[in-house]
KOLMILO-840895 format. One record per residue (C-alpha): x, y, z. Coordinates in pm, 1 decimal. Example, Ala and Ser with C-alpha at 12.3 -4.5 7.8 and 13.67 -1.06 7.14 Angstrom:
BEGIN
<r><east>1230.0</east><north>-450.0</north><up>780.0</up></r>
<r><east>1367.0</east><north>-106.0</north><up>714.0</up></r>
END
This chain:
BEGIN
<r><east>-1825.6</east><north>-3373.6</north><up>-275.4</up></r>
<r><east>-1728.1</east><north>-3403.3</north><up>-619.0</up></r>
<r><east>-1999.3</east><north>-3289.6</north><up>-899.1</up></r>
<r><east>-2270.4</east><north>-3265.0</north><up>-604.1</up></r>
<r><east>-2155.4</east><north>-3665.3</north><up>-498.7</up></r>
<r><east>-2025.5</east><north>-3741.2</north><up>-168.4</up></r>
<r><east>-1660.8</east><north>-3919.0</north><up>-221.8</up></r>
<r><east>-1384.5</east><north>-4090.0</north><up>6.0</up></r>
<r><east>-1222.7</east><north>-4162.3</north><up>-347.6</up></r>
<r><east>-1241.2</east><north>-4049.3</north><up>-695.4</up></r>
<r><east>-1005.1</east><north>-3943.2</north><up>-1012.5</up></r>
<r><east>-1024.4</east><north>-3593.5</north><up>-1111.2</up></r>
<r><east>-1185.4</east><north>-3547.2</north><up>-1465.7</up></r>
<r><east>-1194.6</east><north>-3213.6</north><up>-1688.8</up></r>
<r><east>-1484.2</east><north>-2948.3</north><up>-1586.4</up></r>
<r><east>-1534.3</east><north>-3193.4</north><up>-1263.6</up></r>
<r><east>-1614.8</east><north>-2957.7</north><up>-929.0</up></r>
<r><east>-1508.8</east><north>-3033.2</north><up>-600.8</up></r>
<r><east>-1704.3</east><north>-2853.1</north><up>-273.3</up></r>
<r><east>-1459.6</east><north>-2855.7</north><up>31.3</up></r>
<r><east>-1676.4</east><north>-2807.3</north><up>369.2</up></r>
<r><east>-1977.1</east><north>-2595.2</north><up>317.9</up></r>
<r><east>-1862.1</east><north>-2257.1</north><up>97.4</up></r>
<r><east>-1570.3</east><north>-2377.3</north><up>-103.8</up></r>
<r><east>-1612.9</east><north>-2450.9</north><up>-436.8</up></r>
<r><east>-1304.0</east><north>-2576.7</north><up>-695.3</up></r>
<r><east>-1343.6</east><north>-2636.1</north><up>-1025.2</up></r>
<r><east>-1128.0</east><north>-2880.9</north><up>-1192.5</up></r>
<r><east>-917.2</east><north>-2779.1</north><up>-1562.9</up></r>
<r><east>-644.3</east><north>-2839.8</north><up>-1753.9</up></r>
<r><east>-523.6</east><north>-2513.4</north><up>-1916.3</up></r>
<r><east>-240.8</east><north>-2439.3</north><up>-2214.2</up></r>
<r><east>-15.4</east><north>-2147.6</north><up>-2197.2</up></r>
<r><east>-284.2</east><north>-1910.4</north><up>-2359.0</up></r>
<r><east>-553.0</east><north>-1981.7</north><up>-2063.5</up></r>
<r><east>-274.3</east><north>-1956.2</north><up>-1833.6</up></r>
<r><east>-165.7</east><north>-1634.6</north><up>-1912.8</up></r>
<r><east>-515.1</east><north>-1474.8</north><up>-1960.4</up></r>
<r><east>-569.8</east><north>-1573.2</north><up>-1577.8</up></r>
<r><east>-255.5</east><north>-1411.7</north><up>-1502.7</up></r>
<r><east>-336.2</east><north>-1109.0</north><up>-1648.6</up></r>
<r><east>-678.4</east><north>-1115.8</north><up>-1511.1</up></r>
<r><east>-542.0</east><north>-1136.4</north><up>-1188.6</up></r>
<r><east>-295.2</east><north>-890.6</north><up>-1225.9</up></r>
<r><east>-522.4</east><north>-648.2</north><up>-1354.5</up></r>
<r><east>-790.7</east><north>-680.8</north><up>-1052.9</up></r>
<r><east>-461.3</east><north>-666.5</north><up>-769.4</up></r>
<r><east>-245.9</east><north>-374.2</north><up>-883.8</up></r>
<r><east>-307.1</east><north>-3.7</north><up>-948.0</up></r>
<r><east>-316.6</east><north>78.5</north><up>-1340.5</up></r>
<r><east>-112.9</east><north>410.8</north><up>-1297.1</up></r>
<r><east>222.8</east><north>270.5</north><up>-1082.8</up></r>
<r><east>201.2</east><north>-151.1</north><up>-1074.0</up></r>
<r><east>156.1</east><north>-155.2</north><up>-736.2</up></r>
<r><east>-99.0</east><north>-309.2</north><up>-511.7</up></r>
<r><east>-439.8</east><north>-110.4</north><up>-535.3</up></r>
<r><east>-687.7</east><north>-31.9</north><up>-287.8</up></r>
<r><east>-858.7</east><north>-325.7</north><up>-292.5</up></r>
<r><east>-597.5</east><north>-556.6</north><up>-254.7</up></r>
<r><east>-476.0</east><north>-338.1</north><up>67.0</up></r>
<r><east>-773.9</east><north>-352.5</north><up>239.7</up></r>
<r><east>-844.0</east><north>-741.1</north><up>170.0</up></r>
<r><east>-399.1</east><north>-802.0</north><up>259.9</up></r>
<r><east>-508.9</east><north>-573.5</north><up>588.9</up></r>
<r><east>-764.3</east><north>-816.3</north><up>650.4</up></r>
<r><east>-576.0</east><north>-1127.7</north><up>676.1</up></r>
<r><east>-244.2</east><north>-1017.4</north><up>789.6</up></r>
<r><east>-446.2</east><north>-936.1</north><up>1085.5</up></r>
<r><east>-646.5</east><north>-1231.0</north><up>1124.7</up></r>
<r><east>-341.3</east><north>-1440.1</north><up>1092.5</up></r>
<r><east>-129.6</east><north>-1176.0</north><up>1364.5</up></r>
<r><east>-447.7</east><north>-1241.4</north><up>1585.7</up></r>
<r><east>-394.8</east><north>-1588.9</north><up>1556.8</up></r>
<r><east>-14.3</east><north>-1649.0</north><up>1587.8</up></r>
<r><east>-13.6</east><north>-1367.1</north><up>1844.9</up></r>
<r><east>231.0</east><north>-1196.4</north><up>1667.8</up></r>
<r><east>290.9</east><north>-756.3</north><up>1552.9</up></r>
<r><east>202.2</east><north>-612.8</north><up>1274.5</up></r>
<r><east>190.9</east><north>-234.2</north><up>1154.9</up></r>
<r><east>70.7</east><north>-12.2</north><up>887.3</up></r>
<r><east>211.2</east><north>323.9</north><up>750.7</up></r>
<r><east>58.1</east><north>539.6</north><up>528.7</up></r>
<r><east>181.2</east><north>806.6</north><up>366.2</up></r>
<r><east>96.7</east><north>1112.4</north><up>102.9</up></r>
<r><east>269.6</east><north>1366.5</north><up>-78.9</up></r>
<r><east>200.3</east><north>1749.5</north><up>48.2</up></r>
<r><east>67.3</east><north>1983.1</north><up>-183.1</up></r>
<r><east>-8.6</east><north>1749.5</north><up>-428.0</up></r>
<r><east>-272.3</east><north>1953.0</north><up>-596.4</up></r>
<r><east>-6.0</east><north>2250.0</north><up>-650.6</up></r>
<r><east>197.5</east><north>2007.9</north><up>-847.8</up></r>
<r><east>-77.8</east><north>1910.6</north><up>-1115.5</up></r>
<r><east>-261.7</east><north>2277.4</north><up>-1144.5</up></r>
<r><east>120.6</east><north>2416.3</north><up>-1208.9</up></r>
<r><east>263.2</east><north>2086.4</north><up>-1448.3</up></r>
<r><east>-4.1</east><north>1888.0</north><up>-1577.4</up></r>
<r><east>-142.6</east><north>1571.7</north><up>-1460.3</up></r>
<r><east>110.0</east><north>1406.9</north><up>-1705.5</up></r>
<r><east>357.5</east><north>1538.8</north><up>-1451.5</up></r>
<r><east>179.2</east><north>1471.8</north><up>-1160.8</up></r>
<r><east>150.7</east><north>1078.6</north><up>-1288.9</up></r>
<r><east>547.6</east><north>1074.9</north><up>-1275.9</up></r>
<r><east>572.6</east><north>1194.7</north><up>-996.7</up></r>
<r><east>338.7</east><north>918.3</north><up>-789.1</up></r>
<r><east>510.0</east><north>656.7</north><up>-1022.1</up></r>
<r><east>862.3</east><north>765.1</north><up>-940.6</up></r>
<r><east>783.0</east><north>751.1</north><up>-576.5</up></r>
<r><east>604.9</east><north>454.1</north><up>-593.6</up></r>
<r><east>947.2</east><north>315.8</north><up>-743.4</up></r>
<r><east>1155.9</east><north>458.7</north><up>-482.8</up></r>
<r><east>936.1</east><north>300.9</north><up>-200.3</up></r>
<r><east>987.2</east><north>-14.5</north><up>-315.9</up></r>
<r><east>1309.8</east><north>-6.4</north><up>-401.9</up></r>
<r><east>1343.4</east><north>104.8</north><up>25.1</up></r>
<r><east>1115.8</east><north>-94.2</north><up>206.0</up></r>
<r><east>1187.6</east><north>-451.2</north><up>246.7</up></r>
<r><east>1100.5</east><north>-802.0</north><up>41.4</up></r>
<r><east>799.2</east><north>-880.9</north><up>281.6</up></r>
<r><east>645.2</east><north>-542.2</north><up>280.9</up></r>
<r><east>320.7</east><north>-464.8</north><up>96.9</up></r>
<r><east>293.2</east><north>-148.5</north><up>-49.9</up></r>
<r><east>-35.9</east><north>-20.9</north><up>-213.0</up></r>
<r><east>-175.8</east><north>287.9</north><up>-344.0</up></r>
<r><east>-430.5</east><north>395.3</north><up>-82.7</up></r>
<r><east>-576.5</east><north>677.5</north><up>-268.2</up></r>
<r><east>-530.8</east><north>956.0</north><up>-517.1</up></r>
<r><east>-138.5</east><north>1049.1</north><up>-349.4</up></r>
<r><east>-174.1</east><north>839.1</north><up>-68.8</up></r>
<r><east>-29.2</east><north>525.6</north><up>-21.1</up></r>
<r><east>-32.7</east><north>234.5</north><up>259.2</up></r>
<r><east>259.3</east><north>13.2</north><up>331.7</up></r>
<r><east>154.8</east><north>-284.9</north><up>519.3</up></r>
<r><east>447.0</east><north>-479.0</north><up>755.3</up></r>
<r><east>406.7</east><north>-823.8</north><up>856.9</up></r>
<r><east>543.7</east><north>-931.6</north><up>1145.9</up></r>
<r><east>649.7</east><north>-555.2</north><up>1266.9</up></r>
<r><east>635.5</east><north>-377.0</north><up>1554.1</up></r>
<r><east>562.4</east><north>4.4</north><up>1581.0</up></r>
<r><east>930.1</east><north>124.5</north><up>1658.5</up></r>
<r><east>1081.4</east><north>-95.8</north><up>1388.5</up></r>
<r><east>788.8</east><north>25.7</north><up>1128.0</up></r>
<r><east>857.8</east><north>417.2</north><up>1286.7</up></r>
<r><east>1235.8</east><north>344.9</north><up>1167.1</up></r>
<r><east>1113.5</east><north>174.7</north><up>818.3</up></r>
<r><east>884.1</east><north>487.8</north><up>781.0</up></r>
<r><east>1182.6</east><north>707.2</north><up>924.2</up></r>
<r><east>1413.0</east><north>526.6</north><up>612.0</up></r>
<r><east>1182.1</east><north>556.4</north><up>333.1</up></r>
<r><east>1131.7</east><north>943.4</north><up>440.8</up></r>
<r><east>1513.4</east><north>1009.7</north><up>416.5</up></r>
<r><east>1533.5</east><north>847.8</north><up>77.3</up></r>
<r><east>1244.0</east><north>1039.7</north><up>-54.4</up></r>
<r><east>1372.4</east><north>1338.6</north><up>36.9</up></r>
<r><east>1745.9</east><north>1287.9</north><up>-39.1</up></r>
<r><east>1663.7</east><north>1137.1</north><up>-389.6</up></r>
<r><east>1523.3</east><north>1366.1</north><up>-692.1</up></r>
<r><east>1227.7</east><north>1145.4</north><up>-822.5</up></r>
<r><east>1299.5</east><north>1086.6</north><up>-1206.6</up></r>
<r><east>1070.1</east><north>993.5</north><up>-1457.5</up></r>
<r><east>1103.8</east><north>647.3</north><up>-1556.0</up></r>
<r><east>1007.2</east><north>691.1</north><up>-1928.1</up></r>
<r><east>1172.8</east><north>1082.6</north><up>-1977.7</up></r>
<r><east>1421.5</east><north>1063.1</north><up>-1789.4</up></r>
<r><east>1335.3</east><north>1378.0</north><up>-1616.6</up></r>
<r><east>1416.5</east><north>1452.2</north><up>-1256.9</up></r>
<r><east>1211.8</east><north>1659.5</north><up>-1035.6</up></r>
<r><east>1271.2</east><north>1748.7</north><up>-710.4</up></r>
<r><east>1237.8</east><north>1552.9</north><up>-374.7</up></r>
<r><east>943.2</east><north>1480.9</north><up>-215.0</up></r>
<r><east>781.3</east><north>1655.4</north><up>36.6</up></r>
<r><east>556.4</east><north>1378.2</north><up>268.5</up></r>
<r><east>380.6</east><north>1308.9</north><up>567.2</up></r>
<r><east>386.1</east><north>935.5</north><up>760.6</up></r>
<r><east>146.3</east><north>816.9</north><up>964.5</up></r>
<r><east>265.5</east><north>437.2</north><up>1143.8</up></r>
<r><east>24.3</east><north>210.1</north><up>1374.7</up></r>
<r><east>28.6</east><north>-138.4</north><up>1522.6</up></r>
<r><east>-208.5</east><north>-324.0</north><up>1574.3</up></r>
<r><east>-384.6</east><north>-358.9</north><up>1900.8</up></r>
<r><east>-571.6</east><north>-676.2</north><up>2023.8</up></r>
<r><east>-887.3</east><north>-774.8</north><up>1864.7</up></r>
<r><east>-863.5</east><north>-433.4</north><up>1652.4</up></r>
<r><east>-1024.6</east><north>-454.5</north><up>1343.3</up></r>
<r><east>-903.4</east><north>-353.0</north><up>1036.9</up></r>
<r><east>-1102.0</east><north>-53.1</north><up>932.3</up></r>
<r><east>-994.5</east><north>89.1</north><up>1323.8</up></r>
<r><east>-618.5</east><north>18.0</north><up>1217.6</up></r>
<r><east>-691.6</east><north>254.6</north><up>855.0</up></r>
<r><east>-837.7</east><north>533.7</north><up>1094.9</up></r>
<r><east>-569.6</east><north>533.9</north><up>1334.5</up></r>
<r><east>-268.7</east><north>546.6</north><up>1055.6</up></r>
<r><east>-459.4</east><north>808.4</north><up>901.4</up></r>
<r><east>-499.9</east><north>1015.4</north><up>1215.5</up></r>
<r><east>-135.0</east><north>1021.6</north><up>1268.5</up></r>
<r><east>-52.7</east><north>1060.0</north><up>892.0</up></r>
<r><east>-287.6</east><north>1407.9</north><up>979.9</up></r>
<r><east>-116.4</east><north>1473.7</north><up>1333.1</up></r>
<r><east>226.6</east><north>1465.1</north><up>1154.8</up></r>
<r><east>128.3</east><north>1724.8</north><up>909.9</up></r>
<r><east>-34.0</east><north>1978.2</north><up>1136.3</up></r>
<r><east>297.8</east><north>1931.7</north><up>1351.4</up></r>
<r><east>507.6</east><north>1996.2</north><up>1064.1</up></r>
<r><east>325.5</east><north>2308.9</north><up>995.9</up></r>
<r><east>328.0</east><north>2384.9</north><up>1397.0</up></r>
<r><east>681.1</east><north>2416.0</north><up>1371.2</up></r>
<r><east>671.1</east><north>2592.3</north><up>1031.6</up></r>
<r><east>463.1</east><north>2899.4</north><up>1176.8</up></r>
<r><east>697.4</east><north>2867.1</north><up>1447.6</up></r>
<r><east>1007.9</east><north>2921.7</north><up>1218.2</up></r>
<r><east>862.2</east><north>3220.4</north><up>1039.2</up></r>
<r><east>689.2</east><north>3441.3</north><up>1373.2</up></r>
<r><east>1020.5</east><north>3616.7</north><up>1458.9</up></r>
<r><east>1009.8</east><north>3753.2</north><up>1104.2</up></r>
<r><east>643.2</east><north>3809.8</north><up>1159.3</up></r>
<r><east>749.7</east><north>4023.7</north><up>1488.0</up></r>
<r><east>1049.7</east><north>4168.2</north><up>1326.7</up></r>
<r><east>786.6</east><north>4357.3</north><up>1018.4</up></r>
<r><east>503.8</east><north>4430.4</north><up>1266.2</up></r>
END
């Protein structure tokens, strides 16, 4: 249907709108460099998070969506890590937010500069972020995860604009794949559960460390 007309046939005219099936709606025009760049910022704008560039929440959710109706389909993996940054809160009350903001950009840079060309990485939350992984079993995104641990913590995140280097960051992973016919909210809640295992195990064998000096003072 073109303009509410049923055609087999029909040249495409400015403003003209086209209706493919029953819910699909395109509308037809030409547009110079200006429109064309408005649209691209528009579009940037609603897909990435203002503070790093990265993908946003919204975008993650909607990219969890169909990379798992399309793994569904094709029968094929696919995993999701997430990840945050311990302590967060302790950075900001003692530096500043202004601090704090480097910080989640610089690792935001350093995760994509680890992870590979077909990953998707958002910011999840406040200093949590998602990394989605097409095509990707759970022990290849375990390694991936395993990888972009190593570099966070061997490399001093620096401020991009300063110059400044702080020191490496301390964070927690949590990696899933998906099951069959698991929907996408269930895959979030599972990631997150083992983000939250992986800290309480890393502070398992923290208290660990420290109760022979415990026993040694009494």
């Amino acid at each position: 249907f073109i303009s509410g007309s049923k055609v087999t046939k029909q040249s495409l005219k400015e403003g003209d709108k086209i209706l493919l099936g029953q819910d699909t709606l395109i509308k037809y025009q030409k547009q110079d460099s200006i429109d064309k760049s408005y649209y691209d910022e528009l579009y940037y704008s609603s897909t990435r998070d203002g503070l790093t560039g990265i993908y946003n929440r919204r975008y993650c959710i909607e990219k969890i969506n169909t990379d798992l109706s399309y793994a569904r389909r094709h029968a094929i993996p696919v995993s999701l890590m997430i990840f945050d940054i311990d302590h967060f809160k302790q950075i900001n009350d003692t530096y500043g937010h202004p601090t704090g903001d480097a910080v989640l950009v610089a690792l935001s840079q350093v995760t994509a500069e680890t992870i590979r060309t077909e990953d998707i990485l958002g910011r999840y939350g406040g200093e949590e972020f998602a990394v989605i992984l097409p095509q990707t079993g759970l022990s290849q995104g375990q390694l991936l995860a395993d990888r972009v641990r190593k570099d966070l913590g061997s490399r001093k995140l620096k401020n991009l604009k300063t110059g400044e280097r702080y020191g490496a960051a301390n964070v927690a992973f949590g990696v899933v794949a998906r099951t069959e016919g698991e929907p996408a909210a269930q895959l979030v809640q599972r990631a997150n559960k083992a983000l939250y295992e992986a800290k309480f195990d890393r502070y398992q064998k923290v208290l660990e460390a420290l109760r022979p000096a415990w026993k040694q003072f009494g």
